[in-house]
N, C-alpha and C positions, 0 to 999 in steps of 0.2 A: 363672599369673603368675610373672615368674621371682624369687627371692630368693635369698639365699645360702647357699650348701654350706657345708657341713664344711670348715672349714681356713681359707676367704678370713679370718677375723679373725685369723689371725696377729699381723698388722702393731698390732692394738690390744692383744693380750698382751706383745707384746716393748715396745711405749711404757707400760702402763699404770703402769710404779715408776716415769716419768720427773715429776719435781715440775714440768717444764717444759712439758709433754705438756697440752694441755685437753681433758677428755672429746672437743668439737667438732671440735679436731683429730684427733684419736686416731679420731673417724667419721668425717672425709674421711680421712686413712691409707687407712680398711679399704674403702673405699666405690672409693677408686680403684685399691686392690689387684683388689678384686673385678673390677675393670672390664678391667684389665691381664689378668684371668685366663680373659676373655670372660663368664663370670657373666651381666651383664649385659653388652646389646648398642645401639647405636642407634637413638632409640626405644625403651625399653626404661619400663614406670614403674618410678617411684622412690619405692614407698611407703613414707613416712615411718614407719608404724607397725610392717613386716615388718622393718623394717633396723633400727629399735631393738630388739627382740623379740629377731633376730638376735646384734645385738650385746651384748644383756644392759643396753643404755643405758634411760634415759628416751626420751620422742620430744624433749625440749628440744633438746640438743645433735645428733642427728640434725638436727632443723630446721633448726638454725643450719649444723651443715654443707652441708647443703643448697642454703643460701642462698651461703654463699658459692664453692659449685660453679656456682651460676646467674652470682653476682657475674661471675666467671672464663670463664664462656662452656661451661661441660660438662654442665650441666643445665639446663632450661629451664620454662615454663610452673607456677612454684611458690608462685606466687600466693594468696591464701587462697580453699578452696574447688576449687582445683584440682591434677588430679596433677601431681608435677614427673616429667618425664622427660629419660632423657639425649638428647643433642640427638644430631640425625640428619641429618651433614653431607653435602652435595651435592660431584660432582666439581671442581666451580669452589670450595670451600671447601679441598678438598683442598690444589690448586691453591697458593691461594695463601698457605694455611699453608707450603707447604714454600717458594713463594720467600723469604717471611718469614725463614723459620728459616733459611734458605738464607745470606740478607744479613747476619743476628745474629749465624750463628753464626762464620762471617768475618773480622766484628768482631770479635767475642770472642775469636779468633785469634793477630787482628792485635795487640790487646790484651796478651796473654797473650806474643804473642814481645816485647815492648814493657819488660815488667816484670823485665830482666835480672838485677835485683840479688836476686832470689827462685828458690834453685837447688830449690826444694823446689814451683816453682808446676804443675810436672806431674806432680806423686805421686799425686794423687786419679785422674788419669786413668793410669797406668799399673798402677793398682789395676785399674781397668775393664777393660783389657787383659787382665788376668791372670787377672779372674774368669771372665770370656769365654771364656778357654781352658778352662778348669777345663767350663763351663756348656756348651761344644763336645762335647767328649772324652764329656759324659755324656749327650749328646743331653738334657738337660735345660732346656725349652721358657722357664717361668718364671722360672729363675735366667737365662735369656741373655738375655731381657727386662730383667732387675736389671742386669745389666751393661754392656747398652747404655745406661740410662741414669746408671749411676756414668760410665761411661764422659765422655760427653759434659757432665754436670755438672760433672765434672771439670776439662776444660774451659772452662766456663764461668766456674766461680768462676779458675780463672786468669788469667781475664781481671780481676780485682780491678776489675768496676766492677757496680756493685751493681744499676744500671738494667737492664746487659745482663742480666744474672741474672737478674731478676726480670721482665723480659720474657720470657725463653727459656724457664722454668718454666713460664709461662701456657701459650705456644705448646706447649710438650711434652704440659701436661696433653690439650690438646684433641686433639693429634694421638694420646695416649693410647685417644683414644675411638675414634678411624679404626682404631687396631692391635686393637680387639678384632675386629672382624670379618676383619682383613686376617691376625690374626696365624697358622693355619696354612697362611700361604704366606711367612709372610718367610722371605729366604734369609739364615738366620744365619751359614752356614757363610760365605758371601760377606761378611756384615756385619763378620763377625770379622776377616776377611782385609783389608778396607778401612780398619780400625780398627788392624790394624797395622802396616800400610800409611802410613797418617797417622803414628803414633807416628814408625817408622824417621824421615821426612822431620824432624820436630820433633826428633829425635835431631842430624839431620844440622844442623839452621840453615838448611833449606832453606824459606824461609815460603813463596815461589813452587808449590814442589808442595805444601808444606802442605794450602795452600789449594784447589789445584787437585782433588786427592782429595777434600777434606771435601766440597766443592759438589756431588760426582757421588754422595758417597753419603749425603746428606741428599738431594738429589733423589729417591732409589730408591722412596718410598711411589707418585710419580706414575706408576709404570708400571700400578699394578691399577686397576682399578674399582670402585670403592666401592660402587655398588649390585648387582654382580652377585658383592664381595664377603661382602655382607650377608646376601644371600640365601638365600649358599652356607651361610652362618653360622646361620642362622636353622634351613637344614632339617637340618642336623647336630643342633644343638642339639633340633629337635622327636625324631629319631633316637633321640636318647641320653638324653631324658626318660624 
C-alpha cells in the first residue's frame, strides 16, 4: 500500500515555526506535495493512520485534512468507516477542468492588465519565470512543477480579485492529481518556453496574444490520456517498489 518516502514532508518542516501554519494545514501542505511528487496516484488510499505515522502528527489533523481534501474535490470516499482515497479522474473530467481553468484563467488576465495603477502586480509571476529557468537548466522535475505553479499564481493573485483566486486554486489542486500520473511526460522545456512567451506579450501591453498563448498552454494537459497515463504510472511505480 503506497505511503510516503523520505523527503515528501519537507513542506511540513519548512511551515512548522509559522505561528500561522495549523498542524491540518501543514498535513494538506505535505499530502499534496506528496501527490505532486506522484507518491501517491489516482486511486490511491489515503490512510489516515500511515500519513500521520509519516508525518509525526496525531490522526486528528490528518483527519481534518483529509476532509477538507474531499471538501475541494481531491479525495473522496472518507466517510466514517471508510478509506478516503484520491479520486480517480475520467477523460471528460480532464476535459473540462482545463476549459474551466481555460476561462479563469483569462479572467484573471483580463483582470490583472485592468489593475494599472500596481506596477508591482507581475512580480510573483516573473519570479515563476525565473525559477523555471533555474528548474530548466537543472533538468530538475519537482522544482519546474513549483514553478509552474508560482508561476500562474502569480498570475492569478494579480488579478486582485479574490473569487478568481480562490477558484483557480481549487481547479489547480485537482488538476494536481491528473499531473501525478501525467507528470513524466509533461513537456517542460515547451512549458517554459510558453511561459515566456506570455510574459514578453504582458511585457509588450499586448492582452490580444496575451491571451491568445495562455489558452493553448493551459489546454496542453488535453493532449494525454489519463487512463493510459495512469497505467503507465502505476507499472513504473510497481518497477521501482
Amino acid at each position: 500500500m503506497p505511503m510516503f518516502k523520505t523527503g515528501v514532508t519537507q513542506a511540513v518542516r519548512q511551515a512548522s515555526g509559522s505561528p500561522d501554519r495549523t498542524l491540518a494545514e501543514q498535513a494538506v501542505d505535505a499530502i499534496l506535495e506528496a501527490i505532486a511528487r506522484g507518491v501517491f496516484l489516482p486511486g490511491d488510499p489515503m490512510v489516515e493512520a500511515y500519513i500521520a505515522r509519516d508525518l509525526g502528527f496525531s490522526r486528528v489533523p490528518v483527519r481534518e485534512a483529509l476532509c477538507r481534501l474531499e471538501s475541494q474535490g481531491v479525495v473522496e470516499g472518507g466517510a466514517p468507516k471508510k478509506c478516503a482515497r484520491l479520486v480517480q479522474p475520467t477523460q471528460r473530467d480532464v476535459d473540462e477542468l482545463i476549459e474551466l481553468r481555460r476561462t479563469l484563467e483569462v479572467m484573471a488576465l483580463r483582470h490583472a492588465f485592468a489593475c494599472r495603477d500596481d506596477p508591482n502586480r507581475w512580480q510573483d509571476l516573473r519570479h515563476g519565470v525565473a525559477e523555471g529557468r533555474i528548474a530548466a537548466r537543472a533538468r530538475d522535475q519537482v522544482r519546474m512543477l513549483a514553478a509552474d505553479r508560482m508561476f500562474h499564481r502569480g498570475l492569478w493573485e494579480a488579478s486582485d480579485n479574490t473569487l478568481l483566486l480562490n477558484s483557480l486554486n481549487q481547479l489547480a489542486q485537482r488538476q494536481m492529481v491528473m499531473w501525478s500520473a501525467e507528470r513524466d511526460s509533461i513537456a517542460f522545456d515547451t512549458a517554459q518556453a510558453e511561459h515566456e512567451a506570455i510574459l514578453t506579450a504582458i511585457d509588450k501591453g499586448d492582452v490580444g496574444e496575451a491571451e491568445r498563448l495562455l489558452s493553448v498552454h493551459v489546454r496542453w494537459l488535453r493532449q494525454g490520456d489519463i487512463t493510459e497515463a495512469l497505467e503507465a504510472a502505476r507499472q513504473k511505480r510497481a518497477l521501482t517498489a
